[in-house]
N, C-alpha and C positions, 0 to 999 in steps of 0.2 A: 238670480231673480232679485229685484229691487224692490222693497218693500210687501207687505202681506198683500196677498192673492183680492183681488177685487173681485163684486160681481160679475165683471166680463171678462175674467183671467182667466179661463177655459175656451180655446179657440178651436173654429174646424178651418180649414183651407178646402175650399174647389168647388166644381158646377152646380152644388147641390148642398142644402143640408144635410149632417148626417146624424143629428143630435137636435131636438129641443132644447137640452142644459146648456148644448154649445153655443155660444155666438159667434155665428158661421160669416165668413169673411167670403167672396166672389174676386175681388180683386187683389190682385198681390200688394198693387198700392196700398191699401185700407189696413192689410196684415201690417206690412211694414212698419205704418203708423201706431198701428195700438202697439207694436212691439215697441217701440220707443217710449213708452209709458210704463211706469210700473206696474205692479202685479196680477204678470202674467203668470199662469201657473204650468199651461202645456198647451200642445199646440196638434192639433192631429188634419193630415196632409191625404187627400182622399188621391189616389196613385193610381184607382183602375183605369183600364185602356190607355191607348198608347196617348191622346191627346192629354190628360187627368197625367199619365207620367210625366211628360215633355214639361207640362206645368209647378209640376211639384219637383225637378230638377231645378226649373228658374229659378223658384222661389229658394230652394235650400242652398243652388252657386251665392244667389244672393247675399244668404245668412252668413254662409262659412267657407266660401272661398274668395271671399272679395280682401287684399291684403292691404287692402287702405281703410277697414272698416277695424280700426283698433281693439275693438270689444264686441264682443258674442252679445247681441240682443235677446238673445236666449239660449241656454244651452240646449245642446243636443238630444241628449239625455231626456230631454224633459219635449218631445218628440214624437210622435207615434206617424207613421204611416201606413196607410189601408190600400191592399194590393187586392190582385185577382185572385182567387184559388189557382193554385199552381202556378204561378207567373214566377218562375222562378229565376230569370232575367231582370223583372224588375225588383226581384229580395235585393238581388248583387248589386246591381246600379244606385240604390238608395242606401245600401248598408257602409257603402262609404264615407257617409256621412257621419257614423256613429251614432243611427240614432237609438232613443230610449224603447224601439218595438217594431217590429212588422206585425200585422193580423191581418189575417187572410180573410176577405171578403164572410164567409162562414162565419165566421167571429165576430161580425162588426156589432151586433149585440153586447159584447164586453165593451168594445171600447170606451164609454163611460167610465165605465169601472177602472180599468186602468187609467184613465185619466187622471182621476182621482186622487189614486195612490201615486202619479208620479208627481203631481201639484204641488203634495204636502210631504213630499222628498227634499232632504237637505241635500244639496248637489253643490259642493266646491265648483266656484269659475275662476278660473286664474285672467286677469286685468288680461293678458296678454298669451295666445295662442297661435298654433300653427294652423291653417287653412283644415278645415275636418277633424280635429283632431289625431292627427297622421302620427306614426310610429315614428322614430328617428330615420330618416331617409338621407341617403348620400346623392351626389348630383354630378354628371359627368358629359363634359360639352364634345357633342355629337360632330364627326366631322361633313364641312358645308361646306360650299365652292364662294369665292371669292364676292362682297357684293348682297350675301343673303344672310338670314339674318341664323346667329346658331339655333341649333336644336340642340336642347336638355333632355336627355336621359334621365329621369328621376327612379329610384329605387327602394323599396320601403321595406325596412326590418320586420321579419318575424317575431315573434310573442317566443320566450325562453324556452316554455314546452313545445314548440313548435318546431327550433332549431335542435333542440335535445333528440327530437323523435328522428327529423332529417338526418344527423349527425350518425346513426342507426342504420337509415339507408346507407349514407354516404361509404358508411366503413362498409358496411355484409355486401353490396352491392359491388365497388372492388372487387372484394375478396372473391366476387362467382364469376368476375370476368371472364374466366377460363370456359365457362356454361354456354353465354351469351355475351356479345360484344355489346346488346341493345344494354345490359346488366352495367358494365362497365362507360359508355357513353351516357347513361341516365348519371350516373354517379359524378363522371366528372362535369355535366349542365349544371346540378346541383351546388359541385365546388365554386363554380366560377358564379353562379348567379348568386349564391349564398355567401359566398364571403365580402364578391363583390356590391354587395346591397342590392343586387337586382332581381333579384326573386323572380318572376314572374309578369315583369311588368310590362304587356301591354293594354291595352284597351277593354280587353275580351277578357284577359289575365289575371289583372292586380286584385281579383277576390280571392286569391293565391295572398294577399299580405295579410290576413285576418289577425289582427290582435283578442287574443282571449276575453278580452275586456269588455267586448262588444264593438269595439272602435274601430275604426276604418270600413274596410272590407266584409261584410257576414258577421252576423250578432250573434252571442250565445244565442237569440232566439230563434236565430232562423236557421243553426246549423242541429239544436234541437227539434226542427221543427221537420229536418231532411232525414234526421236519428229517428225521426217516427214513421216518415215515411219511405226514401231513397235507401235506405242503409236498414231498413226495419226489419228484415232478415239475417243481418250478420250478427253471431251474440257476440257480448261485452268479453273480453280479454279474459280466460279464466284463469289468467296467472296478473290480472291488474297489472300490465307491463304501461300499456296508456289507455289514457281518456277517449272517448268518444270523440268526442268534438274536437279534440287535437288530432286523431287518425284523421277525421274528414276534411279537415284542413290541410292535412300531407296528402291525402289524395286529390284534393285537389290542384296541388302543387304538382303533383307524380301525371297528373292526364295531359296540363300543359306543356309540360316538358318533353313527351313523349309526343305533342304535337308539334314541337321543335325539331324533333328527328327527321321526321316526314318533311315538315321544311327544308332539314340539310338533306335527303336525298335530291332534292331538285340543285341546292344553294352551292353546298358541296361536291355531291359526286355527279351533276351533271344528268341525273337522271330526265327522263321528259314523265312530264305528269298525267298519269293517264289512268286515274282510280278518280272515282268518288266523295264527295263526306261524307257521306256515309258511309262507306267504305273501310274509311279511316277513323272513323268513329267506332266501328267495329273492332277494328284491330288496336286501336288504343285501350278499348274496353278490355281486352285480354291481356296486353302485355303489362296494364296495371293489375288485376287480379293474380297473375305470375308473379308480378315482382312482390305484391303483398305477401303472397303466400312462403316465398320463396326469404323475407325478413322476419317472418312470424313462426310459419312453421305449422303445426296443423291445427291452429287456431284459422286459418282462412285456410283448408284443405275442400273444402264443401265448393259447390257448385254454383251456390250463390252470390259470392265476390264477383262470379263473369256479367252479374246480371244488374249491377247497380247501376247503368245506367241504362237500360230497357224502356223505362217511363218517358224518357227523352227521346230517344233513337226510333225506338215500334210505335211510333205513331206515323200515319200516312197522311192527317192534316199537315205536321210539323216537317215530312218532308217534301209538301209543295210550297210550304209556306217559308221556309228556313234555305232554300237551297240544296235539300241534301242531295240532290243527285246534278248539283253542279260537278263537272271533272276539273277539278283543282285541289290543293292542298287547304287545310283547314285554317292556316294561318298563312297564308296567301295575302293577304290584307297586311301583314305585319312586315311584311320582307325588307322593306326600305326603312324600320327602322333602326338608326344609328344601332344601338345596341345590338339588334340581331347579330350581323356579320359579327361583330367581334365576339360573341360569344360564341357562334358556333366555330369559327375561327379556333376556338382549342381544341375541338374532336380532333381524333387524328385522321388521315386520310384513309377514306373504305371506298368502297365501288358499291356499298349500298349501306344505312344506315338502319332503318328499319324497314318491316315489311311486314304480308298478308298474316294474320294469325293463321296458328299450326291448325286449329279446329275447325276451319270453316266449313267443309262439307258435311263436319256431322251436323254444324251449327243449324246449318239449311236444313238439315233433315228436320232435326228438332222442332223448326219452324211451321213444317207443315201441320204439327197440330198444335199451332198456336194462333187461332185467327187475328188479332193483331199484329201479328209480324208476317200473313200473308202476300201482303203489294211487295215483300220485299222479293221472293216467289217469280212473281211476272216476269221477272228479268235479272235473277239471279248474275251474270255476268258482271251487272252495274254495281256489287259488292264485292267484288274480289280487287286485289293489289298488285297490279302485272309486274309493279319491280321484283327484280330478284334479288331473293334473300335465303340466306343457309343457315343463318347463325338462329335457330328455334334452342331453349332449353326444352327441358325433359320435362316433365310435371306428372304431380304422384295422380294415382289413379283417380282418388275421389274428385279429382278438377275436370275433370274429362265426361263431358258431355253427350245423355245418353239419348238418342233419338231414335223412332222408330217408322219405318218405310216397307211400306209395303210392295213383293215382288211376286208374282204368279199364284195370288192367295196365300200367301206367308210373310210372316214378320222375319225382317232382321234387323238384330241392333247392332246400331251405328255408334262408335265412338271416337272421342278427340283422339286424334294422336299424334305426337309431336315428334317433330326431327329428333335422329337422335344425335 
């Protein structure tokens, strides 16, 4: 920021005021201008609905991904975005930018207040910057046919605690190859994307490259904000092996990757695709709570690890609105990029690479008394995984899911139980 904060150094972006203190801006042009004047102090980006989103992406491509624009008109930092409650699509999509907050709708009361405090923040701007604030990323030109023009591969480094934790999979994961092949193919996606800087990169992905810092990808505050409520279940490490919000960062590495597998069944073994996403959402739900449980020990022995993502999945808006009962693979949309093939290109050759979780019929049982996860009920069918798969690990009892069904006026309980 260039010189002391002015009376109108407090700014809002979008269709509406959100503030009297603020001097609210409607056009991007107008924003852009006062940003070229000095003392601006923060700038807050109103992001609800999809039209308020699409607007508040122009506006921040604008700011920080334009590489002919030599110098940050404003740092990032000094940034607030106002989302929906739960929009938790548009957290990831804006957190790339590094900015200084998400506040959910519920909260736009504080926004003042933070504004505030982020005004009269000393914030280093270095003359000269990479587009977002991006982590060290490596670059790898993608092969193209004769005539067109190449396609980049772009790849973004993990945060040091983030690779520390990975590095934890990478080895125990190995090590149980003998359990599960999925155990051993998660571990080597891992090698090849993590050494080779690709992490998780694609479109749907890259909140997989989260810097601790707040930068890039998901903010300390919005994966605070998931520790309260997605994860608000699991307790804290009671041996402090890791942080919160580094765990939720490797799990969300661990879901994409595991939605890579389901990719090499079709890419690699030729499989025809004939499950759901939801389906598949299902069973990636499980084979991450396994693999957690299975690197930690009985710190994620509980029942609750299967359930972190339930808030997204058991909703019946979300699956007429999302496609979830489209029959395709969930990264379907990804398959031509350059990157893909070559990474799954290192699994070795199987006749199936993942498959249907081991629990699913107790799953369904459990379902029935749970009326949010009822529409899934109607047509039980359209969540099962027809490819075939043998390689299930074991899983200690407390994982195993207890549900209850009633037969001839009696209860029996139903539980997970996996190949052996």
């Amino acid at each position: 920021m260039d010189g002391a904060i002015t009376h109108d150094g407090l700014l809002s972006f979008g269709d509406r005021p959100l503030d009297a203190r603020l001097v609210h801006h409607e056009r991007m042009a107008t924003v852009m201008k006062r940003l070229l004047a000095p003392g601006v102090g923060a700038l807050v980006i109103d992001a609800r609905g999809a039209a308020a989103l699409s607007r508040a992406h122009e506006l921040l491509r604008t700011l920080y991904d334009d590489p002919r624009r030599a110098r940050r008109l404003l740092h990032p930092h000094r940034v607030i975005a106002l989302v929906d409650d739960g929009d938790l699509e548009a957290a990831f999509e804006l957190g790339r930018y590094g900015l200084g907050g998400l506040v959910p709708d519920r909260e736009r009361e504080l926004v003042f207040g933070r504004v505030e405090r982020i005004a009269t923040r000393e914030i280093e701007t270095p003359v000269m910057t990479t587009p977002a604030l991006a982590p060290p990323r490596t670059a790898r030109l993608g092969p193209h046919l004769l005539g067109e023009s190449p396609t980049i591969a772009i790849g973004h480094r993990h945060a040091d605690e983030t690779l520390e934790v990975l590095a934890r999979y990478r080895r125990m994961l190995h090590g149980a190859a003998h359990e599960s092949t999925v155990f051993d193919d998660v571990a080597t996606l891992l090698d090849v994307m993590i050494d080779e800087g690709f992490t998780c990169q694609t479109s749907l992905a890259c909140k997989a490259g989260v810097t601790h810092a707040g930068q890039f990808i998901g903010s300390f505050d919005y994966y605070r904000e998931l520790r309260r409520t997605r994860y608000a279940r699991i307790p804290d490490d009671p041996e402090d092996r890791v942080a919160m919000e580094v765990f939720i960062a490797v799990d969300e590495v661990l879901h994409e990757v595991l939605h890579l597998l389901f990719l090499a069944n079709e890419l690699r073994a030729g499989a025809r695709v004939e499950h759901t996403e939801l389906a598949e959402e299902l069973s990636v739900t499980w084979w991450q709570g396994v693999i957690h449980q299975r690197v930690w020990g009985e710190w994620l022995e509980g029942p609750a690890i299967l359930e972190i993502n339930d808030d997204f999945m058991l909703s019946e808006d979300n699956a007429q609105k999302r496609g979830f009962w489209n029959v395709k693979t969930v990264f379907e949309r990804y398959a031509g990029y350059p990157w893909v093939p070559y990474v799954l290109a290192r699994l070795p050759e199987r006749a199936s690479y993942i498959g249907e979780r081991a629990d699913l019929d107790a799953l369904l049982g459990a379902y029935r008394g749970r009326p949010e996860a009822r529409f899934v009920l109607d047509r039980p069918e359209r969540v099962r995984v027809p490819a075939p798969f043998t390689s299930h690990p074991r899983v200690p009892h407390a994982m195993r899911i207890p549900s209850r069904s009633i037969a001839r006026g009696w209860e029996l309980d139903l539980f997970a139980i996996s190949a052996a």
